[in-house]
C-alpha positions as CSV (number, residue, x, y, z in Angstrom):
1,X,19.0,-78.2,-56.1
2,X,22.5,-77.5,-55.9
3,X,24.0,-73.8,-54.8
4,X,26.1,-72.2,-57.1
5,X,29.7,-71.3,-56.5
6,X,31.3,-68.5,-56.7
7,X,35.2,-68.7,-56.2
8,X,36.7,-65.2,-55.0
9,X,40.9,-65.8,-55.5
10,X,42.1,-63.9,-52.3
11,X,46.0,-64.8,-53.1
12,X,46.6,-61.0,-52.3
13,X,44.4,-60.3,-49.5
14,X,47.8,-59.1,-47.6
15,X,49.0,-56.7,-50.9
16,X,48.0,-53.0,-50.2
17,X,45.8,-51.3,-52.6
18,X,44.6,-54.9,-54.2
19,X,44.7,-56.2,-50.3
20,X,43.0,-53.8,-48.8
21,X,39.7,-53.8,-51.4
22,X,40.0,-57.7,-50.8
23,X,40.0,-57.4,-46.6
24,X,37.3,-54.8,-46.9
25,X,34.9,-56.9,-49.6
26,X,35.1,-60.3,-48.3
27,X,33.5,-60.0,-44.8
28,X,31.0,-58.3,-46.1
29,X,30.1,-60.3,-49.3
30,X,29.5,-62.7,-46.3
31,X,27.1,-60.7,-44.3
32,X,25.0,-61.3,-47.9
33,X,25.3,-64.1,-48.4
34,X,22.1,-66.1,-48.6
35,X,21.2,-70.0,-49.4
36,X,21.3,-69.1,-53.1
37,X,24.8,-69.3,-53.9
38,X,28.0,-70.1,-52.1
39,X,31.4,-68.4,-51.8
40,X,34.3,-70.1,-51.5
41,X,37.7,-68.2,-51.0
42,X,40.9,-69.5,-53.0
43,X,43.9,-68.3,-50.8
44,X,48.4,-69.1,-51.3
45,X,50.1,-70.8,-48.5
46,X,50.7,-68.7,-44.8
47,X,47.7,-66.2,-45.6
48,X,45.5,-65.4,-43.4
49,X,41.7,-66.5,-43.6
50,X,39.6,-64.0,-44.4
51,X,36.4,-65.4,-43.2
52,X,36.0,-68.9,-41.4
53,X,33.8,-69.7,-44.8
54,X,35.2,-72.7,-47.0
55,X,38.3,-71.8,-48.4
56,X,40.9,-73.9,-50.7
57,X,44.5,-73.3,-50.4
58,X,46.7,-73.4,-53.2
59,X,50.7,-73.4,-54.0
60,X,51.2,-70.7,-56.6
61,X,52.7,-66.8,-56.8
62,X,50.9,-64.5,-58.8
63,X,51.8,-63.1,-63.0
64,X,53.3,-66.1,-63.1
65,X,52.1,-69.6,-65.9
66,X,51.9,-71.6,-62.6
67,X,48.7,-69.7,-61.7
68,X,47.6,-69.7,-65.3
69,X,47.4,-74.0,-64.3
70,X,46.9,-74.0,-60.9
71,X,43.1,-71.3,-60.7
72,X,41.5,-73.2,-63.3
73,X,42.3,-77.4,-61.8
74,X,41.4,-74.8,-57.9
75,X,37.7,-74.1,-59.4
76,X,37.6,-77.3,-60.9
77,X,38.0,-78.9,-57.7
78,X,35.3,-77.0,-56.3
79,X,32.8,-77.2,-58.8
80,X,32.4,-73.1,-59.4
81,X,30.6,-71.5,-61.9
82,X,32.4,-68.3,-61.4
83,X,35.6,-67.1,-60.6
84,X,35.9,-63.5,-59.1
85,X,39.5,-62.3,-59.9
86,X,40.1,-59.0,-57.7
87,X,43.5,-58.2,-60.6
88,X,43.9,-58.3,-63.9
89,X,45.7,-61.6,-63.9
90,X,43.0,-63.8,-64.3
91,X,43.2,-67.8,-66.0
92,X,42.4,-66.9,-69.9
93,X,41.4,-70.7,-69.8
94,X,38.4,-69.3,-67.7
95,X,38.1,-66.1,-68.9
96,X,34.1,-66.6,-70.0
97,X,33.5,-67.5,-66.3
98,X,35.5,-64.5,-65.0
99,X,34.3,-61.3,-63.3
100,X,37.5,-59.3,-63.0
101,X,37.7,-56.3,-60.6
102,X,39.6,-53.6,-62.8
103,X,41.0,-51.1,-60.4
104,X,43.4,-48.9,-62.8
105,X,44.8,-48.9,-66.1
106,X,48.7,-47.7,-65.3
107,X,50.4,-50.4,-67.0
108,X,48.9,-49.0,-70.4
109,X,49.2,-45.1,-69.5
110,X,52.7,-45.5,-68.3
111,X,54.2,-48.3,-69.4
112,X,57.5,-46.4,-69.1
113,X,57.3,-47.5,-65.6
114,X,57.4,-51.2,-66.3
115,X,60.9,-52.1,-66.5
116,X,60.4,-55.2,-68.0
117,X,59.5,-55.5,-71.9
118,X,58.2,-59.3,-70.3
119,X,56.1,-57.6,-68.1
120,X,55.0,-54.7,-70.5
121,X,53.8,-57.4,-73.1
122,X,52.0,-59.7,-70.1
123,X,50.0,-56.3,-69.2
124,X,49.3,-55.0,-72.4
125,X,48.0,-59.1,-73.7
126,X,46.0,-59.3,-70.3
127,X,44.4,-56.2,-70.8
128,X,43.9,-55.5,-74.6
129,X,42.8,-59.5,-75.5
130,X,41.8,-61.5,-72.3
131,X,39.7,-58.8,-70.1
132,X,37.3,-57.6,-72.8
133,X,36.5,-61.1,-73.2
134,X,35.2,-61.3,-69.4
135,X,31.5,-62.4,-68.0
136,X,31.9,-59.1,-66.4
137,X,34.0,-56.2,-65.4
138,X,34.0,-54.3,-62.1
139,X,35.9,-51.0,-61.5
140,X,36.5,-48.5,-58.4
141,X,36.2,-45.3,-60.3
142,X,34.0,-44.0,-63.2
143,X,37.2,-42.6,-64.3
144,X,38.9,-46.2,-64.6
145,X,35.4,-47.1,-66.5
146,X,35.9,-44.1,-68.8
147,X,39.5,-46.0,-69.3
148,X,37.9,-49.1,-69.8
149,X,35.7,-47.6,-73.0
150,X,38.3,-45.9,-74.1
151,X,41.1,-47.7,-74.1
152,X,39.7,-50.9,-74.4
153,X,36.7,-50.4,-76.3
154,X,34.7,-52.2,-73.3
155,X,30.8,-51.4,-73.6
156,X,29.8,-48.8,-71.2
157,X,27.0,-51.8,-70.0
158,X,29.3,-54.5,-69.5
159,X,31.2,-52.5,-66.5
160,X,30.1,-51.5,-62.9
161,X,31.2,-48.9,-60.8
162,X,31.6,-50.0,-57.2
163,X,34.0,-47.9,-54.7
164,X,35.5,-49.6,-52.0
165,X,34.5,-48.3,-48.7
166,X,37.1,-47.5,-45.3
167,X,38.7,-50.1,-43.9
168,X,37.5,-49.9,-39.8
169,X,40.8,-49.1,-38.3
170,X,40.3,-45.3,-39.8
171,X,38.3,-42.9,-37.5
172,X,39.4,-39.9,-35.2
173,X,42.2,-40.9,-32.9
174,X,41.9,-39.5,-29.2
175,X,44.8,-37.3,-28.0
176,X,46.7,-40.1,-26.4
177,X,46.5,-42.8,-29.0
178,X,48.2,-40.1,-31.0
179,X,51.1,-39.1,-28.9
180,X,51.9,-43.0,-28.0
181,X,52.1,-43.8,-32.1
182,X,54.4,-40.3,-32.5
183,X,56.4,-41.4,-29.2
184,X,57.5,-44.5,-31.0
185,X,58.9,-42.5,-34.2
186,X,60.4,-39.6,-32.3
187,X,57.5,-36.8,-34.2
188,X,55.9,-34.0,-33.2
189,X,52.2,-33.0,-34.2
190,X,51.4,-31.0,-37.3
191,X,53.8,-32.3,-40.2
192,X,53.1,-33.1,-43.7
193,X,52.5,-36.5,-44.7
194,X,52.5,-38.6,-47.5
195,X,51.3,-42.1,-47.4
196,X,51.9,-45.0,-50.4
197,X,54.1,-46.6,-52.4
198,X,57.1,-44.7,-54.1
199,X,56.5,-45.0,-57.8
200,X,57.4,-42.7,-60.4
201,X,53.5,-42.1,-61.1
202,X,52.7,-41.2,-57.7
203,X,54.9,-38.4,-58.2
204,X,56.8,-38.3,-54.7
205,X,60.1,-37.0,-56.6
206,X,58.1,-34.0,-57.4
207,X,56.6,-33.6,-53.7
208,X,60.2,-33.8,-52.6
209,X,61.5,-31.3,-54.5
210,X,58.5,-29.0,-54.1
211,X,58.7,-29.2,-49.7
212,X,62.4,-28.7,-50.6
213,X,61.5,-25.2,-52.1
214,X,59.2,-24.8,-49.4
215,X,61.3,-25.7,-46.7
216,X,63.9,-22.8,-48.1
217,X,61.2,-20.3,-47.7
218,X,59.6,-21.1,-44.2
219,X,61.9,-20.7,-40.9
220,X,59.0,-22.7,-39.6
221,X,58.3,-25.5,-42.0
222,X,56.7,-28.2,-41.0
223,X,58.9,-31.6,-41.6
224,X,57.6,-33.9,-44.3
225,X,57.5,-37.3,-42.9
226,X,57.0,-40.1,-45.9
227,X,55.3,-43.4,-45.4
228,X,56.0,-46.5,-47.9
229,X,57.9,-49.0,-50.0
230,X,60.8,-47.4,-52.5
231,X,60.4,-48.4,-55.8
232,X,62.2,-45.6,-57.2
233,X,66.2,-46.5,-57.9
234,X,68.4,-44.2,-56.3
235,X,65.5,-41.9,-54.2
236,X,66.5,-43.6,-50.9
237,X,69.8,-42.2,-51.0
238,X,67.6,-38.7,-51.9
239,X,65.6,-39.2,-48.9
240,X,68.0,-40.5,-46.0
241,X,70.2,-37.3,-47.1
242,X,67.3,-34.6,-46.4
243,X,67.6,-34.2,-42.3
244,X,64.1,-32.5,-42.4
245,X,62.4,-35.4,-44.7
246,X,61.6,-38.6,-41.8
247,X,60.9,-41.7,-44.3
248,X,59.1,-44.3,-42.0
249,X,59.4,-47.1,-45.1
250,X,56.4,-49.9,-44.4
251,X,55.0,-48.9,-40.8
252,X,52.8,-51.5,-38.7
253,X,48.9,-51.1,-40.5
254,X,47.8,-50.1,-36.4
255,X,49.9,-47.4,-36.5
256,X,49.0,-45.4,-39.4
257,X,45.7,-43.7,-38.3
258,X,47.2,-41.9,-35.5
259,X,50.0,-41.2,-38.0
260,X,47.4,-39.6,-40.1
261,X,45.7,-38.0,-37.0
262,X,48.8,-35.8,-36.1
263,X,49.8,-34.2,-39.5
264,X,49.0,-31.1,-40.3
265,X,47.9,-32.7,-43.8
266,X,48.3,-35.2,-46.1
267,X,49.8,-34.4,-49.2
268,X,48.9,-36.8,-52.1
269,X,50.6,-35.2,-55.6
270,X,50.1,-38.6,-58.0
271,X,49.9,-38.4,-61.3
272,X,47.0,-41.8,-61.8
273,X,45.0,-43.2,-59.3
274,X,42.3,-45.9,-60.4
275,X,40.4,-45.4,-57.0
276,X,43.3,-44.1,-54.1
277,X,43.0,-45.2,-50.9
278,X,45.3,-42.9,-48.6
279,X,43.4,-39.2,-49.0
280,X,40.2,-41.2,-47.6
281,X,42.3,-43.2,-44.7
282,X,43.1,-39.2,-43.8
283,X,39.6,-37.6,-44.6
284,X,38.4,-40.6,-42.5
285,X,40.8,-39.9,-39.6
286,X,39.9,-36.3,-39.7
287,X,43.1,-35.3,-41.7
288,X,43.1,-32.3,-44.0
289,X,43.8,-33.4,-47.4
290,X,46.3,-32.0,-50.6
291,X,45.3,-34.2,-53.3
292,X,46.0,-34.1,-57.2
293,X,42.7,-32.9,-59.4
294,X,43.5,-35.5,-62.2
295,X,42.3,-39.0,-62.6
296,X,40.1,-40.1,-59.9
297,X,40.9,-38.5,-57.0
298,X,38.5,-35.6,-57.3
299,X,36.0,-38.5,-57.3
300,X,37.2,-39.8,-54.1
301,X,37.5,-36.3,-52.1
302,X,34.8,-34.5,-53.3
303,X,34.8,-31.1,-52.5
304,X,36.8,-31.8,-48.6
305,X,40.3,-31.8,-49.9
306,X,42.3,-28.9,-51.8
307,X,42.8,-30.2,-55.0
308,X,46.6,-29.1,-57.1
309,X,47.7,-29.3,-60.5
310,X,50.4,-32.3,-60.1
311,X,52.9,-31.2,-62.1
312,X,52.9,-27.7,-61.3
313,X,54.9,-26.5,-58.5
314,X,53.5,-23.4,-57.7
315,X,50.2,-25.0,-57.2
316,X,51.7,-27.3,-54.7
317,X,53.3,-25.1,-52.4
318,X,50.4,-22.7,-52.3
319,X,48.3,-25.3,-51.1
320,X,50.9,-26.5,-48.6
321,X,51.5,-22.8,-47.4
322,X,47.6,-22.5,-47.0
323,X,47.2,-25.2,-45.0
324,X,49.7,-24.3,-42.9
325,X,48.9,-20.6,-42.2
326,X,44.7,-21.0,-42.3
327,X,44.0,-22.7,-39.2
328,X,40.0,-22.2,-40.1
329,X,41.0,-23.8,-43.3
330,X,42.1,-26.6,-41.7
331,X,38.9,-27.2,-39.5
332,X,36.8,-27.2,-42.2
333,X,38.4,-29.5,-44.3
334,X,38.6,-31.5,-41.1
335,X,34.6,-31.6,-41.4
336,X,33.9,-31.9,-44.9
337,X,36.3,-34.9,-44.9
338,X,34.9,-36.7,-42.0
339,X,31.6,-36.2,-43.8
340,X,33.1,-37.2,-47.5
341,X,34.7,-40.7,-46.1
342,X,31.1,-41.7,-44.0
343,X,29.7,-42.2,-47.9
344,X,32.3,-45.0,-48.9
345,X,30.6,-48.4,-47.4
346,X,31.6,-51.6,-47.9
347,X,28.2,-53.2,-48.1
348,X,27.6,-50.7,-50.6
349,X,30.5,-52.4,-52.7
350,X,29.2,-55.9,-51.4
351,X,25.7,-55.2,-52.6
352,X,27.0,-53.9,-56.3
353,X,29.0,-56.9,-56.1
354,X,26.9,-59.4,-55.5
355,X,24.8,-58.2,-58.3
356,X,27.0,-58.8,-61.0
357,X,28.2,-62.1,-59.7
358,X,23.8,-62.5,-60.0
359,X,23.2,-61.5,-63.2
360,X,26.4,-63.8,-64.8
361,X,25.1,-67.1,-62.9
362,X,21.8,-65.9,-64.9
């Protein structure tokens, strides 16, 4: 009898967030996988291969009609019975053989942020008319799920929560593999860090102008140093004129974990995360973490981080100033996080994964 196939499109394996649940999942949907079904990875041009598996390459960018043509003829070619798309932009000509992995719901809570009114109407018709009409719906958060019901009007049964796990490369750095990374940017240990994109919802203007305040207060403030792609018009200016603010911009992948091994903490303000990735990359790193206590990022840290109302300033520099001046403080977040982070597992994810994909070929 003939395997099933299950196509998993990996066009984004090298995004971040999207990219880095992609990296972590594959490999170890592949340690599963047994004689009673076959994966088969669909991958653009110049990636990378994620596993030396059976993969088909294919010519097309992504939120584009191309794709909408060029998924569907990919699993036709290869016979599949289901299509895992890690995004929302799956091919509505297959959407009754799609699991889609769900990871946030930003383009409907701030679509302020989209610039486009194109691009507003593509998320709002992907998500309100083609993802409720999936074989099934995966999600990183039970806060995305509550999104899902509510938003959506998805049935609570029809969605599984799976968390992504650590990707390897975080772990405690030794002394030296620290200094070496800080060498090569010209830092000193113990600053504050932030680490992700620059959007508007992850709130950096407001982290700025907070350490700003702070930095006024302290003769010994600790410099902020900011890792990640502008997105914001205008705040690169902003940045580049604050002589104790060091933007890094897009840093080599190696580097960050001793990045997040010498600050003092990472500070994470943002307004919407579906799952967040950085305040675990720190916990797992040993890193103190500031994170916001709205959407899911209490999920994430648990009770290791200090958790801030994101829109309230005072809130913010109080935690900052604690870290700073409670050394003890510090050492046990230190613990709690290591200890937090060893619970996120990629088999885990693999495992939940594989079920769903199971129970659709069913």
């Amino acid at each position: 009898m003939t395997r099933p196939v299950i196509a998993i499109d990996a066009r984004m394996a090298s995004a971040s967030g999207i990219g880095t649940y992609l990296r972590g999942l594959v490999p170890a949907l592949y340690q599963l996988q047994t004689d009673r079904e076959e994966l088969v990875l669909i991958k653009s041009e110049g990636e990378a291969d994620l596993h030396p598996g059976r993969t088909l390459t294919v010519k097309s960018g992504i939120y584009n009609l191309r794709e909408q043509m060029v998924i569907p003829k990919a699993c036709r070619a290869l016979s599949a019975q289901l299509l895992h798309s890690p995004h929302y932009n799956i091919p509505v000509l297959m959407t009754r053989r799609c699991v889609v992995t769900v990871h946030d719901l930003i383009h409907l809570k701030f679509p302020q942020f989209l610039r486009s009114p194109l691009a507003r109407a593509y998320a709002h018709f992907f998500f309100k008319t083609v993802i409720p009409r999936t074989r099934a719906v995966l999600t990183v958060s039970e806060h995305t799920k509550k999104d899902l019901i509510e938003m959506l009007g998805i049935p609570a049964g029809h969605i599984t929560v799976a968390n992504p796990g650590v990707p390897a490369q975080f772990q405690p750095q030794t002394s030296e593999q620290i200094a070496q990374t800080l060498r090569a940017f010209g830092l000193q240990r113990d600053y504050f860090l932030y680490v992700g994109n620059l959007k508007e919802f992850k709130n950096v203007q407001f982290l700025v102008k907070g350490y700003k305040i702070l930095n006024e207060k302290l003769t010994d403030c600790p410099p902020l140093v900011i890792v990640g792609r502008n997105f914001i018009p205008g705040f690169d200016k902003q940045l580049e004129a604050m002589p104790s603010i060091r933007w890094l911009k897009e840093v080599e992948p190696a580097m960050l974990p001793s990045l997040y091994a010498g600050a003092l903490g990472l500070v994470f303000p943002s307004l919407y995360e579906g799952f967040g990735f950085p305040p675990l990359e720190a916990m797992a790193c040993g890193t103190p973490v500031i994170c916001s206590a709205s959407a899911s990022l209490p999920e994430v840290v648990g009770n290791a981080a200090l958790l801030i109302d994101p829109r309230s300033t005072d809130s913010l520099l109080q935690a900052m100033l604690r870290l700073q001046q409670d050394s003890s403080l510090r050492r046990d977040l230190r613990s709690l996080g290591l200890q937090r982070a060893a619970q996120f597992s990629w088999k885990t994810l693999a495992e939940k994964t594989f079920s769903v994909y199971r129970q659709c070929l069913n």
